[in-house]
NUNU-981095 format. One record per residue (C-alpha): residue number from 1; x, y, z; residue in three letters. Coordinates in nm, 4 decimals. Example, Ala and Ser with C-alpha at 12.3 -4.5 7.8 and 13.67 -1.06 7.14 Angstrom:
<atoms>
<atom><num>1</num><u>1.2300</u><v>-0.4500</v><w>0.7800</w><residuo>ALA</residuo></atom>
<atom><num>2</num><u>1.3670</u><v>-0.1060</v><w>0.7140</w><residuo>SER</residuo></atom>
</atoms>
This chain:
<atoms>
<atom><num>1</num><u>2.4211</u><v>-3.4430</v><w>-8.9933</w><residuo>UNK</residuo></atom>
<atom><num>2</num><u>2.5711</u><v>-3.2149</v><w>-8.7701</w><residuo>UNK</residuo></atom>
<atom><num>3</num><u>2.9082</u><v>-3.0569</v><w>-8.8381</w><residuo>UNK</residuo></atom>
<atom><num>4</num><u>3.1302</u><v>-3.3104</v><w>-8.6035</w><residuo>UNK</residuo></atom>
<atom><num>5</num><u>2.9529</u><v>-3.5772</v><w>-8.7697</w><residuo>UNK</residuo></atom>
<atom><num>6</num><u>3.0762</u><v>-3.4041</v><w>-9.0974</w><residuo>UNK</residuo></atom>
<atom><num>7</num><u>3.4405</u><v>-3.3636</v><w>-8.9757</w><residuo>UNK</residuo></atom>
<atom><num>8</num><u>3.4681</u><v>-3.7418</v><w>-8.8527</w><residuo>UNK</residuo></atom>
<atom><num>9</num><u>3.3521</u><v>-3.8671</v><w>-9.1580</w><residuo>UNK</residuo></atom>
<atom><num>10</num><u>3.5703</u><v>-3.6486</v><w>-9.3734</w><residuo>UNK</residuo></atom>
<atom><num>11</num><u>3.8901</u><v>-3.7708</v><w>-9.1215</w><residuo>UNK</residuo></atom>
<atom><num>12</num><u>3.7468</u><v>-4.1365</v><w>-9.1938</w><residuo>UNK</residuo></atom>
<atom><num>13</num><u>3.7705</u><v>-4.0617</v><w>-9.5670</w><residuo>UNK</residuo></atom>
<atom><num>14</num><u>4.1464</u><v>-3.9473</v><w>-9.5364</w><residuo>UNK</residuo></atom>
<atom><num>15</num><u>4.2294</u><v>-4.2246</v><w>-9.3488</w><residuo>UNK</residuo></atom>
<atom><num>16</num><u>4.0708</u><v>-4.4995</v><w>-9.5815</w><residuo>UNK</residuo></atom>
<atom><num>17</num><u>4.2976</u><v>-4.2715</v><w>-9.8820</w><residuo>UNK</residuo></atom>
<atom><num>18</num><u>4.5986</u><v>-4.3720</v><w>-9.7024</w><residuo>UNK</residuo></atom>
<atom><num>19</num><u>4.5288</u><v>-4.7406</v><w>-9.6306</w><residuo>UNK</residuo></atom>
<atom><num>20</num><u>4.6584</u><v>-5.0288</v><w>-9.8882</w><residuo>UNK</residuo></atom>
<atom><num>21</num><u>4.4489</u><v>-5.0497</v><w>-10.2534</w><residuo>UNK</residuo></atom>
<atom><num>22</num><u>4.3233</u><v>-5.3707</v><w>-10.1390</w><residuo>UNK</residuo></atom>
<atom><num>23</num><u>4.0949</u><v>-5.2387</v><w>-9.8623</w><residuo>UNK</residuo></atom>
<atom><num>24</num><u>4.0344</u><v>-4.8856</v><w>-9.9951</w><residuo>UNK</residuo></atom>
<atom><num>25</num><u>3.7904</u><v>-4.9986</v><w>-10.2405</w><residuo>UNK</residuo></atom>
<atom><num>26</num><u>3.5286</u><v>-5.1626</v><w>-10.0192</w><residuo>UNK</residuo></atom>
<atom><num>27</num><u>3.5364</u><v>-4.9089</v><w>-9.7254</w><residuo>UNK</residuo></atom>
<atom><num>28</num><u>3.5585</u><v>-4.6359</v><w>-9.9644</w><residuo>UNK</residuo></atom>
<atom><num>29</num><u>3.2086</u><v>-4.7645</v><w>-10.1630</w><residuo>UNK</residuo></atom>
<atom><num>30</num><u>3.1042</u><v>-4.8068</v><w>-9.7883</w><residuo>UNK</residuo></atom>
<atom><num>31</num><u>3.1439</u><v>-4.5083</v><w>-9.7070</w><residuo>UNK</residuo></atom>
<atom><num>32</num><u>3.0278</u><v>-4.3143</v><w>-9.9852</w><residuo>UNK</residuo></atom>
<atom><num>33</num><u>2.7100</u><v>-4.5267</v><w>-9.9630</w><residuo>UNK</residuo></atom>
<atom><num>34</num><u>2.6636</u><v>-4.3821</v><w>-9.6210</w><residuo>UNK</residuo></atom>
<atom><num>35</num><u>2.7386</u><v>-4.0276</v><w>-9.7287</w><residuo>UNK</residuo></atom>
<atom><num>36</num><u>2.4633</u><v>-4.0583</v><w>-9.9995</w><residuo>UNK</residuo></atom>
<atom><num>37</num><u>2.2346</u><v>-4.1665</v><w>-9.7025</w><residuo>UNK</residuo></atom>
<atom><num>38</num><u>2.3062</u><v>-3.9293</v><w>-9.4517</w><residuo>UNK</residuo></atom>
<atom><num>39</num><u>2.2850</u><v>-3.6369</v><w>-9.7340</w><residuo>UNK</residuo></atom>
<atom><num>40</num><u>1.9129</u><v>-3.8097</v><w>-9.8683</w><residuo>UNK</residuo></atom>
<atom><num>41</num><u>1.8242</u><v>-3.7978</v><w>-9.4735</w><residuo>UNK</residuo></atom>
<atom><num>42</num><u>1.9256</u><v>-3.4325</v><w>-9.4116</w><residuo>UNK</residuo></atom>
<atom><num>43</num><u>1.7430</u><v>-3.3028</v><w>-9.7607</w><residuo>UNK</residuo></atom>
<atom><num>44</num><u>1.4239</u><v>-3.4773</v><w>-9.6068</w><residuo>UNK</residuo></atom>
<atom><num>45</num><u>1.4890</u><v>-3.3210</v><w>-9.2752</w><residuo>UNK</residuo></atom>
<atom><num>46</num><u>1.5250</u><v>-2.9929</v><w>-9.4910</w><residuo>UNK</residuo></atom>
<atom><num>47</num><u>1.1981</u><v>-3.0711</v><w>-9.6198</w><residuo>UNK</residuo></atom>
<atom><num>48</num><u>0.9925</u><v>-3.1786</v><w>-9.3775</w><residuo>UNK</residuo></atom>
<atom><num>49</num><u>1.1127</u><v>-2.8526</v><w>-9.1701</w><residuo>UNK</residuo></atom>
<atom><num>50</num><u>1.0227</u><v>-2.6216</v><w>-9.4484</w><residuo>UNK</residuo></atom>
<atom><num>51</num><u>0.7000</u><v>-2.7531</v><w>-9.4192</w><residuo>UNK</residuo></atom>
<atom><num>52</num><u>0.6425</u><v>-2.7312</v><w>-9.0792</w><residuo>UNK</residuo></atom>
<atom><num>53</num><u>0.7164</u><v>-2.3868</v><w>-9.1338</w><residuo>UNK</residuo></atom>
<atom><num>54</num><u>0.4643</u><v>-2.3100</v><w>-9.3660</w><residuo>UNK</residuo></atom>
<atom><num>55</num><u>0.1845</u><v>-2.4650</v><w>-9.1867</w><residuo>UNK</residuo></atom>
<atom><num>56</num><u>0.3574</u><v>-2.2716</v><w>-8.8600</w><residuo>UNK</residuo></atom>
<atom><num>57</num><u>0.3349</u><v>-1.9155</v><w>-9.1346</w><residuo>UNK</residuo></atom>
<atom><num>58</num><u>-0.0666</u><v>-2.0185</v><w>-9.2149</w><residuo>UNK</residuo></atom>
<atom><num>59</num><u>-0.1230</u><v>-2.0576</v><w>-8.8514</w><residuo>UNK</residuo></atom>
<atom><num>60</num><u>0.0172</u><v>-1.7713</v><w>-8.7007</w><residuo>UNK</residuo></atom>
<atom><num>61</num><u>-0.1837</u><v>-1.5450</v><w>-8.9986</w><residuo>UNK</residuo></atom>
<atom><num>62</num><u>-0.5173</u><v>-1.7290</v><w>-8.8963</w><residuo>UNK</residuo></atom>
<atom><num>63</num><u>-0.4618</u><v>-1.6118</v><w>-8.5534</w><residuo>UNK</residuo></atom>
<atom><num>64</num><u>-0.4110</u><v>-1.3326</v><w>-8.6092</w><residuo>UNK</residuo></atom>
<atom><num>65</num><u>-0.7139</u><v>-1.2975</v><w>-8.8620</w><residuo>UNK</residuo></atom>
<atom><num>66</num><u>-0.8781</u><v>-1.4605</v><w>-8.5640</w><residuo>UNK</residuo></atom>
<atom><num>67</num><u>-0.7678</u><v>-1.1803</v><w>-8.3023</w><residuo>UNK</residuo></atom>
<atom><num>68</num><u>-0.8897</u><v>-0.9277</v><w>-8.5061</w><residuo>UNK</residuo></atom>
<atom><num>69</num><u>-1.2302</u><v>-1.0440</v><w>-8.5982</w><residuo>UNK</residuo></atom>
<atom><num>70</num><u>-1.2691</u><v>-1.0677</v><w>-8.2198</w><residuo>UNK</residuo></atom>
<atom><num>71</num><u>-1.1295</u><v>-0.7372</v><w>-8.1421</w><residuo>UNK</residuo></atom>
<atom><num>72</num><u>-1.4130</u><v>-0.5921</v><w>-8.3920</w><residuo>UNK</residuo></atom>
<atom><num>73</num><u>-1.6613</u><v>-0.8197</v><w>-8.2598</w><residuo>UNK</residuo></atom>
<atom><num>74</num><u>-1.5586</u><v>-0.6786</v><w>-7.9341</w><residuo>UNK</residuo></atom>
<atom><num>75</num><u>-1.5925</u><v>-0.3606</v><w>-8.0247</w><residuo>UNK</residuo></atom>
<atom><num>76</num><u>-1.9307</u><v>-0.3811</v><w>-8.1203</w><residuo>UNK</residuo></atom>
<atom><num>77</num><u>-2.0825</u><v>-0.5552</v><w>-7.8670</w><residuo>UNK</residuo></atom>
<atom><num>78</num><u>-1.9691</u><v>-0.2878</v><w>-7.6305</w><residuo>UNK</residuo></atom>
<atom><num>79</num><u>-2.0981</u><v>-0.0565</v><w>-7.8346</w><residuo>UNK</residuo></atom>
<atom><num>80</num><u>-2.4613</u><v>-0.1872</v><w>-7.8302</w><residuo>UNK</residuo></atom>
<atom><num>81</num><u>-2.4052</u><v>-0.2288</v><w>-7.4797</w><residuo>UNK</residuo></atom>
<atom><num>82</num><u>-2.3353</u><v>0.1153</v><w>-7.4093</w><residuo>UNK</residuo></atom>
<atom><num>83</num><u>-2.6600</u><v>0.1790</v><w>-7.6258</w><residuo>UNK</residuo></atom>
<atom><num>84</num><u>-2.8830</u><v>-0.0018</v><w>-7.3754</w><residuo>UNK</residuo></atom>
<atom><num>85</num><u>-2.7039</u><v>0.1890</v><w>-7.0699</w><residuo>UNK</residuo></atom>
<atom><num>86</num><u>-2.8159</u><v>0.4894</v><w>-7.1950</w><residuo>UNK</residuo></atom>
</atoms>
């Protein structure tokens, strides 16, 4: 939930505190019932993007792991083809 989301549903809560008792109590269980949703979606948003982060951390350090073994590989091959040259 983005922050105008946040602010029009906080403006929709002041509103239904200012209507008659008759209709508060069904808009305001309404509403709160939405609230609990929205909050439940963003904390598995939350979730799901701290995951993707990890799994973006254990990537990035396998490539690199990767880049390195090359590198030595690399490195050596050069030097046993410098060896023939000779």
């Amino acid at each position: 939930m983005d922050l105008s989301a946040l602010e029009k549903r906080l403006e929709e809560l002041l509103n239904e505190i200012n209507e008659p008792p008759a209709n508060k109590d069904k808009k305001i269980l309404s509403l709160a019932c939405q609230t609990k949703l929205s909050e439940q979606k963003l904390k598995d948003n939350l979730a799901a993007l701290h995951q993707s982060l990890d799994h973006l951390r254990l990537t990035i350090k396998y490539i690199m792991f990767d880049l390195e073994a090359t590198r030595r590989e690399n490195k050596y091959l050069r030097k046993i083809l410098e060896g023939t040259e000779e």
